[in-house]
mmCIF file as Biopython writes it, N, C-alpha, C and O atoms, coordinates in Angstrom:
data_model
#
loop_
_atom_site.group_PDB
_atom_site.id
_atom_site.type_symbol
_atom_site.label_atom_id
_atom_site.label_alt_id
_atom_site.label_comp_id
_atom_site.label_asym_id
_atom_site.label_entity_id
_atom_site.label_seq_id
_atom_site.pdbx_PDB_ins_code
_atom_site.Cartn_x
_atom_site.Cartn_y
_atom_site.Cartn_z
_atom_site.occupancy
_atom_site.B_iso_or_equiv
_atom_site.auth_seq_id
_atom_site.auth_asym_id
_atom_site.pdbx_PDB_model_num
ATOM 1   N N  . UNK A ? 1  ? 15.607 34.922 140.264 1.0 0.0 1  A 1 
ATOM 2   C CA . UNK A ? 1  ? 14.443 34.085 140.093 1.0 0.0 1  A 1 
ATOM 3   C C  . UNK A ? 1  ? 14.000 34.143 138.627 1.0 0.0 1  A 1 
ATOM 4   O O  . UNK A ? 1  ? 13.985 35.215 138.022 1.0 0.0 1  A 1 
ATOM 5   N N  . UNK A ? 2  ? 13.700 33.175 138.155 1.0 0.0 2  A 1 
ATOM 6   C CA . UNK A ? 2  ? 13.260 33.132 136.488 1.0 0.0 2  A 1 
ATOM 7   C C  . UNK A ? 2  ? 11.780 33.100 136.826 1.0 0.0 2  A 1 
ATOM 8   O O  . UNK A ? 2  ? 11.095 32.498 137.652 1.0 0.0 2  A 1 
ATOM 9   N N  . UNK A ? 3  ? 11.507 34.184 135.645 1.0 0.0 3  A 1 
ATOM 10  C CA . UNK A ? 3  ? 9.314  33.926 135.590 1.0 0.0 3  A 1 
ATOM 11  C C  . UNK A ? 3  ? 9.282  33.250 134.510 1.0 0.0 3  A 1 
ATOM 12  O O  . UNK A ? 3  ? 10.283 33.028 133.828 1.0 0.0 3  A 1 
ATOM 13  N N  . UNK A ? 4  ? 8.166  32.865 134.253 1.0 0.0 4  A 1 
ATOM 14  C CA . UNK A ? 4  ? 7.416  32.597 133.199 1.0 0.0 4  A 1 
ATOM 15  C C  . UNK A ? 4  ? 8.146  33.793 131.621 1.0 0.0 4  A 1 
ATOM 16  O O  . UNK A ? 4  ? 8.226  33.359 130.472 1.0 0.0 4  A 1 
ATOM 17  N N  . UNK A ? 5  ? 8.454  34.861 131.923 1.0 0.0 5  A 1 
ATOM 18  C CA . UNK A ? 5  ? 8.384  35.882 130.630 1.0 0.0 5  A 1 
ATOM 19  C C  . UNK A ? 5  ? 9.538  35.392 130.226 1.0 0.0 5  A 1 
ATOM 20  O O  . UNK A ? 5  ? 9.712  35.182 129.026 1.0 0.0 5  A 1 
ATOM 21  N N  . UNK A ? 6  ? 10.970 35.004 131.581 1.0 0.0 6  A 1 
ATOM 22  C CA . UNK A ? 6  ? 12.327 34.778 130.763 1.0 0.0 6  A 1 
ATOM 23  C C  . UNK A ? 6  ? 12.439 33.748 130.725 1.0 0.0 6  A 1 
ATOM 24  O O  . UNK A ? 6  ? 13.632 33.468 130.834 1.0 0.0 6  A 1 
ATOM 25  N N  . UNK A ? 7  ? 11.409 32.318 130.550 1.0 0.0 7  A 1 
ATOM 26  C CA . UNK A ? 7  ? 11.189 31.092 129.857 1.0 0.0 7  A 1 
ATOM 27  C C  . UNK A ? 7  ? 11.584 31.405 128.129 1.0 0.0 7  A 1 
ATOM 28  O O  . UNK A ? 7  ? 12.291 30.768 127.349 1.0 0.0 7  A 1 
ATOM 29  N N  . UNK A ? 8  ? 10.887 32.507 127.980 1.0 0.0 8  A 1 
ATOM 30  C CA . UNK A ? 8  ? 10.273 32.399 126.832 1.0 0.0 8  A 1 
ATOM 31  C C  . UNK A ? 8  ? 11.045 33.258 125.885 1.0 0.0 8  A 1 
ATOM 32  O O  . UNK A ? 8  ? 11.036 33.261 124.654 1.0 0.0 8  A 1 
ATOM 33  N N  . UNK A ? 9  ? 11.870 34.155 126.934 1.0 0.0 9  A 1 
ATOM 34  C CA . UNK A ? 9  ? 12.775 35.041 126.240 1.0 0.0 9  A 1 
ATOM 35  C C  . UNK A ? 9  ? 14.456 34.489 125.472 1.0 0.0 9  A 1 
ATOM 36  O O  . UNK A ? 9  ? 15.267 33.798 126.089 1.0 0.0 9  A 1 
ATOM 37  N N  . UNK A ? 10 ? 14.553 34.730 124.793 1.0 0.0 10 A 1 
ATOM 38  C CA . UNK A ? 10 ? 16.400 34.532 123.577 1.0 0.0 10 A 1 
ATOM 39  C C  . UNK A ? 10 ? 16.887 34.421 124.747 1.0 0.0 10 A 1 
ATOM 40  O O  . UNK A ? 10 ? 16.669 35.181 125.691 1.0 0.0 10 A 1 
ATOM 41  N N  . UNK A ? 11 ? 17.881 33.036 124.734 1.0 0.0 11 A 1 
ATOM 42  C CA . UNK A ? 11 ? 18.825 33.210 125.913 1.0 0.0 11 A 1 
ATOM 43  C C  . UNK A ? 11 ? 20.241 32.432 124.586 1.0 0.0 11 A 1 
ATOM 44  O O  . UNK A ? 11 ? 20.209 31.979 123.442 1.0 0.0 11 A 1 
ATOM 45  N N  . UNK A ? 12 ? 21.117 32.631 125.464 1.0 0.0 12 A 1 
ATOM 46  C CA . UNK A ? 12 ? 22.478 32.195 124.467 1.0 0.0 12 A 1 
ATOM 47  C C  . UNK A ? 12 ? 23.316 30.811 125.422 1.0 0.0 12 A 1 
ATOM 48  O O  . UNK A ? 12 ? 23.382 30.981 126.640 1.0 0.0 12 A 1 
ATOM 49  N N  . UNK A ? 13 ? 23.788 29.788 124.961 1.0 0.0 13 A 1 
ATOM 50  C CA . UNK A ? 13 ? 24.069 28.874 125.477 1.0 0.0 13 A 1 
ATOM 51  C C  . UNK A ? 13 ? 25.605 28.710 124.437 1.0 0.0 13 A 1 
ATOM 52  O O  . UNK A ? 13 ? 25.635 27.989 123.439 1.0 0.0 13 A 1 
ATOM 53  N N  . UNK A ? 14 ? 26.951 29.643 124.992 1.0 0.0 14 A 1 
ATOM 54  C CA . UNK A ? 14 ? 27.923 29.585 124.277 1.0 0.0 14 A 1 
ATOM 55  C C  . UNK A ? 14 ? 27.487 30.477 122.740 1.0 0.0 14 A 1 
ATOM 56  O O  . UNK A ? 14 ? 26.790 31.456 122.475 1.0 0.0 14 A 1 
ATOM 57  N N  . UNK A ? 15 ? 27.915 29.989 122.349 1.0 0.0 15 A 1 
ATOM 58  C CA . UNK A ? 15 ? 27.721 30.687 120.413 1.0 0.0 15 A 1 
ATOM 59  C C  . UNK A ? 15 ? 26.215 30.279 119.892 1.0 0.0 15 A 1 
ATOM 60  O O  . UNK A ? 15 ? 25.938 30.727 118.779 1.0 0.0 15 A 1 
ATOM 61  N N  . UNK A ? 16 ? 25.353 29.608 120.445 1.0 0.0 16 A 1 
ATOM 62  C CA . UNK A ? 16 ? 24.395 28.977 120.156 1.0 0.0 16 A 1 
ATOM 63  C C  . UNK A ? 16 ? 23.282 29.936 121.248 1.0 0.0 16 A 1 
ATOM 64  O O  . UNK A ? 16 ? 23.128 29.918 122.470 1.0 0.0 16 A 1 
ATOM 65  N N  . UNK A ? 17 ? 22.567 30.821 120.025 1.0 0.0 17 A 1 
ATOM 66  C CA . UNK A ? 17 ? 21.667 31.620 120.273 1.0 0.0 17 A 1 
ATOM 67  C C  . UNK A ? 17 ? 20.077 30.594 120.086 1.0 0.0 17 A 1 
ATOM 68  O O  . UNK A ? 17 ? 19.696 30.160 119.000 1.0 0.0 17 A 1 
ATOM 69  N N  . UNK A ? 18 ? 19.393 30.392 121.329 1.0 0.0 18 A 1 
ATOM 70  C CA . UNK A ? 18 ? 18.037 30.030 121.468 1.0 0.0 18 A 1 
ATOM 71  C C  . UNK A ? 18 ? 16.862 30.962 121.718 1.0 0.0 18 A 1 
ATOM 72  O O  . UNK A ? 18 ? 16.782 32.007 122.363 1.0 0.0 18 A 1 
ATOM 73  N N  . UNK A ? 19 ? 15.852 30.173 120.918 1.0 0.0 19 A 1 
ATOM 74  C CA . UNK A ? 19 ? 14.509 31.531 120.842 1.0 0.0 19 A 1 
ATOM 75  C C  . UNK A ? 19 ? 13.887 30.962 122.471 1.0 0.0 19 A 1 
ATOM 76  O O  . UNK A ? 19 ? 12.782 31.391 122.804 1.0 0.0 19 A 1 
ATOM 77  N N  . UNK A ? 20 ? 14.310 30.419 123.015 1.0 0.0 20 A 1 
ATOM 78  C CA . UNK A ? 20 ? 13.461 30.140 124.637 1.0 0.0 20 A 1 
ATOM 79  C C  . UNK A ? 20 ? 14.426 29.428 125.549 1.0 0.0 20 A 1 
ATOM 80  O O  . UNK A ? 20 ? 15.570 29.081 125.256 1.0 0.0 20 A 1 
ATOM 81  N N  . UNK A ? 21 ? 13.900 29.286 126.516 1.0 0.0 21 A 1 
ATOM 82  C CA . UNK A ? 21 ? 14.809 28.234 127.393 1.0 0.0 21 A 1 
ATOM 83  C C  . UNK A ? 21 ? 14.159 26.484 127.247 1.0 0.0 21 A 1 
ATOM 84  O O  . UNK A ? 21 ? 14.803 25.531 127.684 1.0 0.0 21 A 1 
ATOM 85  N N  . UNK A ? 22 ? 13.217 26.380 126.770 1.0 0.0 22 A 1 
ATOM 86  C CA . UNK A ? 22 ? 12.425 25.453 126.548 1.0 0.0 22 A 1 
ATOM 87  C C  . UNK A ? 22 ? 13.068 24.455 125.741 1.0 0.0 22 A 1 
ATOM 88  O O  . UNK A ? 22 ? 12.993 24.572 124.518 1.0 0.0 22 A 1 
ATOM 89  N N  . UNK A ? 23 ? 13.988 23.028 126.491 1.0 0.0 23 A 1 
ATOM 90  C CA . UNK A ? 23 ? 14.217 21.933 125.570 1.0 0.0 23 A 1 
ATOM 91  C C  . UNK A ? 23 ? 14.165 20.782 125.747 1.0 0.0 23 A 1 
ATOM 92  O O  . UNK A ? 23 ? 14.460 20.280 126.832 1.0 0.0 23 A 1 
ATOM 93  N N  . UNK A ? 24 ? 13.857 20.242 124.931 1.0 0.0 24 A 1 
ATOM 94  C CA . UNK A ? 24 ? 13.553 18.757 124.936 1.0 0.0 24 A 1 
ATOM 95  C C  . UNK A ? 24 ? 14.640 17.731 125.143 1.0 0.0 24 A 1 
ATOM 96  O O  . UNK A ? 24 ? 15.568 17.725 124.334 1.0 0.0 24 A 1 
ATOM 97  N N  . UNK A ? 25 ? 14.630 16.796 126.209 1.0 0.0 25 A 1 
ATOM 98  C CA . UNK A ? 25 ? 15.816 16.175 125.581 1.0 0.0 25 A 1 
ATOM 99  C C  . UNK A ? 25 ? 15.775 15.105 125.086 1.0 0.0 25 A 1 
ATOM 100 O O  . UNK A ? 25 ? 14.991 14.393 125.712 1.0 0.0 25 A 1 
ATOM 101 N N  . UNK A ? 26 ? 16.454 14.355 123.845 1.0 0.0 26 A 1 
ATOM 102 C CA . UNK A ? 26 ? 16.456 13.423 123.661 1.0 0.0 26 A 1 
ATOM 103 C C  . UNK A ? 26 ? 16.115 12.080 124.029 1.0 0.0 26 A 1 
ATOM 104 O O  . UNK A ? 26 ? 16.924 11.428 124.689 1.0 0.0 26 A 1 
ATOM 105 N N  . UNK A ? 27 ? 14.716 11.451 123.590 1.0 0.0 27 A 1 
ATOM 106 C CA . UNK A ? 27 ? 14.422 10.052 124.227 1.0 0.0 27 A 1 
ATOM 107 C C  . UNK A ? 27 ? 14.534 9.098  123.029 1.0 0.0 27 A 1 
ATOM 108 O O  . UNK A ? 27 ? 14.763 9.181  121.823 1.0 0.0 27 A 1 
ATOM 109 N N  . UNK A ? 28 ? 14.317 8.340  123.758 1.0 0.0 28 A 1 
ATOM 110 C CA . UNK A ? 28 ? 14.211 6.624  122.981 1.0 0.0 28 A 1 
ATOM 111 C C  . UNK A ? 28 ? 12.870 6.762  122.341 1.0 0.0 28 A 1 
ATOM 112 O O  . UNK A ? 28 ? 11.911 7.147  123.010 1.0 0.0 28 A 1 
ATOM 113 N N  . UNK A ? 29 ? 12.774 6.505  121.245 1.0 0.0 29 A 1 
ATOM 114 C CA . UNK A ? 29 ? 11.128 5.958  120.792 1.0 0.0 29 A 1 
ATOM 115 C C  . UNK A ? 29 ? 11.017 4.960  120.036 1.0 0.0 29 A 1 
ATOM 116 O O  . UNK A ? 29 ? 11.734 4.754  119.058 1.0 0.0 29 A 1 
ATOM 117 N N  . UNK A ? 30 ? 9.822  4.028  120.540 1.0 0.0 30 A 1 
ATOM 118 C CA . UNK A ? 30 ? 9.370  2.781  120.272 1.0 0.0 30 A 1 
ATOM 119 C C  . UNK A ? 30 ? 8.450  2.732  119.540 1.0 0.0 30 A 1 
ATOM 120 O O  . UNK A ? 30 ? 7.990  1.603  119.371 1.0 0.0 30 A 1 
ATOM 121 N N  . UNK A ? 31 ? 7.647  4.122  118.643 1.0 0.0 31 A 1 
ATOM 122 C CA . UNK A ? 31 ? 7.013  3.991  117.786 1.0 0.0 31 A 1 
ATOM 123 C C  . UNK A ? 31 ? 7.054  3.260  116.256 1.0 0.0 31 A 1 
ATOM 124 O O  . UNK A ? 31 ? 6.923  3.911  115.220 1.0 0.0 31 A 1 
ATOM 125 N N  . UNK A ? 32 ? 7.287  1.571  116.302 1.0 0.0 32 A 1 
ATOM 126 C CA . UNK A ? 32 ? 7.893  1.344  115.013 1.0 0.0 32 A 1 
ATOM 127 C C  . UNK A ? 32 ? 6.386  0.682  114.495 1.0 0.0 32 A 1 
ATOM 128 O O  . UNK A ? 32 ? 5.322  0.540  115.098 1.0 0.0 32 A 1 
ATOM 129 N N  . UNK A ? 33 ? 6.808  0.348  113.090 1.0 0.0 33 A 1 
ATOM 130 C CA . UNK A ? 33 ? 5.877  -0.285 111.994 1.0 0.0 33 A 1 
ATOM 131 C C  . UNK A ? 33 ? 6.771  -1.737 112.636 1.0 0.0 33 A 1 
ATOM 132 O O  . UNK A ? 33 ? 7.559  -1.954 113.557 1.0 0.0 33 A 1 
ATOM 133 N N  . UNK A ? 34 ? 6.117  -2.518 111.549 1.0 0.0 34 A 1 
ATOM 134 C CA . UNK A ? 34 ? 6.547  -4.213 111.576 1.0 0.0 34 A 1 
ATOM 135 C C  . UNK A ? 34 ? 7.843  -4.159 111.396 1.0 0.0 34 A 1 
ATOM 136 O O  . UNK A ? 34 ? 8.571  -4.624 112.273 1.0 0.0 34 A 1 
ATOM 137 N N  . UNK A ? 35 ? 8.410  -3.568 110.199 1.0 0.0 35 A 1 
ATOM 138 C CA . UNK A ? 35 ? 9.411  -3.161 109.989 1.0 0.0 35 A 1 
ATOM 139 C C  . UNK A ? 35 ? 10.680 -2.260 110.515 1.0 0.0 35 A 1 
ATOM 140 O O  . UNK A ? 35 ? 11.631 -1.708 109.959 1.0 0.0 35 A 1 
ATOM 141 N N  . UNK A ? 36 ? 10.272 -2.373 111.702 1.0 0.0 36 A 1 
ATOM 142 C CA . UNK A ? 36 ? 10.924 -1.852 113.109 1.0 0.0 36 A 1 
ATOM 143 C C  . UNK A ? 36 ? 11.546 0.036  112.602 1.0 0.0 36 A 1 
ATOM 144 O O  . UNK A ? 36 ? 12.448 0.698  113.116 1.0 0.0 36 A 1 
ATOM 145 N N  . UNK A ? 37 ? 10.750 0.340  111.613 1.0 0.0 37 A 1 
ATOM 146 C CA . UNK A ? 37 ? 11.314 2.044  111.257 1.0 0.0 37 A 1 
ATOM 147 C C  . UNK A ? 37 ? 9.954  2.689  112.250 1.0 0.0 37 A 1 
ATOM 148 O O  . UNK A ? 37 ? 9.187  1.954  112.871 1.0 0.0 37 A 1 
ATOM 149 N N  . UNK A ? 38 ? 9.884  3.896  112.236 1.0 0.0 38 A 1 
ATOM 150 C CA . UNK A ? 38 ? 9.466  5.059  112.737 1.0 0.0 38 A 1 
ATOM 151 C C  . UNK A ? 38 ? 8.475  5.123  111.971 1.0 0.0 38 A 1 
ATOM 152 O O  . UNK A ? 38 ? 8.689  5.082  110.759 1.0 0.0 38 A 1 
ATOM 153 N N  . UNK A ? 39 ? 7.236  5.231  112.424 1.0 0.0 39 A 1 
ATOM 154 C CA . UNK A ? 39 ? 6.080  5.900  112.430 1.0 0.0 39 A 1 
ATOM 155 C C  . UNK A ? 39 ? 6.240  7.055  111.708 1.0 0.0 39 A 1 
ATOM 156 O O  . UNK A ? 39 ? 7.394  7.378  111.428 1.0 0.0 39 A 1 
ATOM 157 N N  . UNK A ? 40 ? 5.301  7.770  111.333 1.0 0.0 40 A 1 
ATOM 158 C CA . UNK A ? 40 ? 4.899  8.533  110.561 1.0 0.0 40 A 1 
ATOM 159 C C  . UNK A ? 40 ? 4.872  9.612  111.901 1.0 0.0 40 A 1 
ATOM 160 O O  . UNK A ? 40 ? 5.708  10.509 112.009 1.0 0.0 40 A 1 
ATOM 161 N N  . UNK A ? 41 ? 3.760  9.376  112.918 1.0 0.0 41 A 1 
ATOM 162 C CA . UNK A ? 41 ? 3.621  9.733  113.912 1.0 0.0 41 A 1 
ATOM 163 C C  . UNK A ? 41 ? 4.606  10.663 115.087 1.0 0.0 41 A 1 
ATOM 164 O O  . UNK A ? 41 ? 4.510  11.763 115.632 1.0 0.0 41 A 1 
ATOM 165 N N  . UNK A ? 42 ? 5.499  9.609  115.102 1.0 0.0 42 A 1 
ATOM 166 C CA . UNK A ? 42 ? 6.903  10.348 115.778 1.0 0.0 42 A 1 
ATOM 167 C C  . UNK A ? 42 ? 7.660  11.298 114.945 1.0 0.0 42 A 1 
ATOM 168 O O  . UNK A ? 42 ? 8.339  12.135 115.541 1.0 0.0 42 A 1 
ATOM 169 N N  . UNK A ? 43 ? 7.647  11.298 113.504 1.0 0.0 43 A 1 
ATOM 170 C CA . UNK A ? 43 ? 8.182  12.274 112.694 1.0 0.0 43 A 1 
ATOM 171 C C  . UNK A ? 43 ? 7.244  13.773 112.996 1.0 0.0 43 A 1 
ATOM 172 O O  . UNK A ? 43 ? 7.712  14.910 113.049 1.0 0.0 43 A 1 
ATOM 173 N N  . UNK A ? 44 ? 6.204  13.480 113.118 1.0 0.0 44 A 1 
ATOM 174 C CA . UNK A ? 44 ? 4.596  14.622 112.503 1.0 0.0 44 A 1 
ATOM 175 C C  . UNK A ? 44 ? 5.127  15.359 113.945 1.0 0.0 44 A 1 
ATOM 176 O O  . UNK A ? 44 ? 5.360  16.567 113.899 1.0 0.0 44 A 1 
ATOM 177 N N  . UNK A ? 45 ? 5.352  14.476 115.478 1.0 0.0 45 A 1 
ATOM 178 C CA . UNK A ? 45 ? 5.807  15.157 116.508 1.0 0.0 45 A 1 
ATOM 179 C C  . UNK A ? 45 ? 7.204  16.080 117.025 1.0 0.0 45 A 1 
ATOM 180 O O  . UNK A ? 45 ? 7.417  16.956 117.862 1.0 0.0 45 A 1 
ATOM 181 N N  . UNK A ? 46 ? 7.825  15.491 116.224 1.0 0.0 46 A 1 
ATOM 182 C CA . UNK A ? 46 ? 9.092  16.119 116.190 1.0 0.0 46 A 1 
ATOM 183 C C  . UNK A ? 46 ? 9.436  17.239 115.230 1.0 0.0 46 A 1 
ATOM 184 O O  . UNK A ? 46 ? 10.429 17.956 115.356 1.0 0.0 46 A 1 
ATOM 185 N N  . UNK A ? 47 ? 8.301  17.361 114.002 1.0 0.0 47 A 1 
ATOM 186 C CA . UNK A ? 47 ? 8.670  18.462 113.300 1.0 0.0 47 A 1 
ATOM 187 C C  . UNK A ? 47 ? 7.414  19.471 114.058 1.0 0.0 47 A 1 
ATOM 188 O O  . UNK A ? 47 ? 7.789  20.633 114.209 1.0 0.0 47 A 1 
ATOM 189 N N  . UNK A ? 48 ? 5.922  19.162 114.571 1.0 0.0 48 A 1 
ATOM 190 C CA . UNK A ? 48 ? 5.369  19.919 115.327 1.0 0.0 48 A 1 
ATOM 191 C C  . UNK A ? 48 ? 6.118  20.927 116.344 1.0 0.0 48 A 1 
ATOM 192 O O  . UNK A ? 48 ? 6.015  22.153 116.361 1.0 0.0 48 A 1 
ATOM 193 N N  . UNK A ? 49 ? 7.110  19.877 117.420 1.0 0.0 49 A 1 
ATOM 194 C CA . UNK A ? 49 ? 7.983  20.806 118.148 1.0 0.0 49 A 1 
ATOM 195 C C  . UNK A ? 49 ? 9.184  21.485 117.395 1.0 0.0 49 A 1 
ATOM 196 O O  . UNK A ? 49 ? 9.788  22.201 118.193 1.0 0.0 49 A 1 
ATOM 197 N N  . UNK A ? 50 ? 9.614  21.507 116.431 1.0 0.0 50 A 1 
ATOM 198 C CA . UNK A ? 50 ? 10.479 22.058 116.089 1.0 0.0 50 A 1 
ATOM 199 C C  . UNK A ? 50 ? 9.634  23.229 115.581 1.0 0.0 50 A 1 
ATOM 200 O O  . UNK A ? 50 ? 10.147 24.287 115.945 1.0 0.0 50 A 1 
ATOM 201 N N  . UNK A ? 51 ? 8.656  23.386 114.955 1.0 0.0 51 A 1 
ATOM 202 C CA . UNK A ? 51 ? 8.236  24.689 114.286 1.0 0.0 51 A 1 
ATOM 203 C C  . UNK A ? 51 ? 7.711  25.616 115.757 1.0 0.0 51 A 1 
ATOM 204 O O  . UNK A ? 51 ? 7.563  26.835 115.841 1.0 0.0 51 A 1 
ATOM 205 N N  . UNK A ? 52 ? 7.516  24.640 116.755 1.0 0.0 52 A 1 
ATOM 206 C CA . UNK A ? 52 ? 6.830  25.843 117.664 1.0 0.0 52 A 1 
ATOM 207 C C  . UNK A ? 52 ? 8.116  26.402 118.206 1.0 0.0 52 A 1 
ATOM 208 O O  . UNK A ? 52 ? 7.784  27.272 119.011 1.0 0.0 52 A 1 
ATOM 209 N N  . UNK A ? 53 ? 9.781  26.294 118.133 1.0 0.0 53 A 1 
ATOM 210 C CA . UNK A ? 53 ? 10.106 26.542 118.926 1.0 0.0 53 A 1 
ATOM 211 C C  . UNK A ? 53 ? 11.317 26.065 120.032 1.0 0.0 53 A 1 
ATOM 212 O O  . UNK A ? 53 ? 12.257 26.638 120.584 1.0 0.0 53 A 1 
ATOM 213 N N  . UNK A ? 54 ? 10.774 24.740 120.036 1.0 0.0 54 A 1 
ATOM 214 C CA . UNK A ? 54 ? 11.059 24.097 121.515 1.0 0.0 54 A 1 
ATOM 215 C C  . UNK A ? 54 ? 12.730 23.679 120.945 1.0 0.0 54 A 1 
ATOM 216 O O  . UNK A ? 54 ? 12.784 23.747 119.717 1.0 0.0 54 A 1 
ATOM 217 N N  . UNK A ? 55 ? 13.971 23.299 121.554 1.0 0.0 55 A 1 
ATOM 218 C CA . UNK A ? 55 ? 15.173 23.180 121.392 1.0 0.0 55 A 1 
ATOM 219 C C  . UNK A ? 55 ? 15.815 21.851 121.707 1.0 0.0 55 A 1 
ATOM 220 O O  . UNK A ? 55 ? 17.027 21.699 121.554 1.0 0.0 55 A 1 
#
């Protein structure tokens, strides 16, 4: 049974050592300007989750 503590604990996935089990997966985002690029917004979120962590 997994708790809450070995969420959060180093697990290894092959050669690829992770600080949690916690990951995101890849979506589509529709956050564009006129100019059909990316928001400022969707960047500010994706480097937010990367510093906390998440994989």
């Amino acid at each position: 049974m997994i708790t809450i503590k070995d969420i959060f604990d180093e697990c290894s996935l092959g050669d690829l050592k992770l600080k949690s089990r916690i990951i995101r997966t890849g979506t589509w985002e529709r956050q564009t300007d006129d100019g059909g690029f990316l928001k400022s917004e969707v960047f500010d979120r994706y480097e937010k989750m990367a510093k906390s962590g998440v994989g």
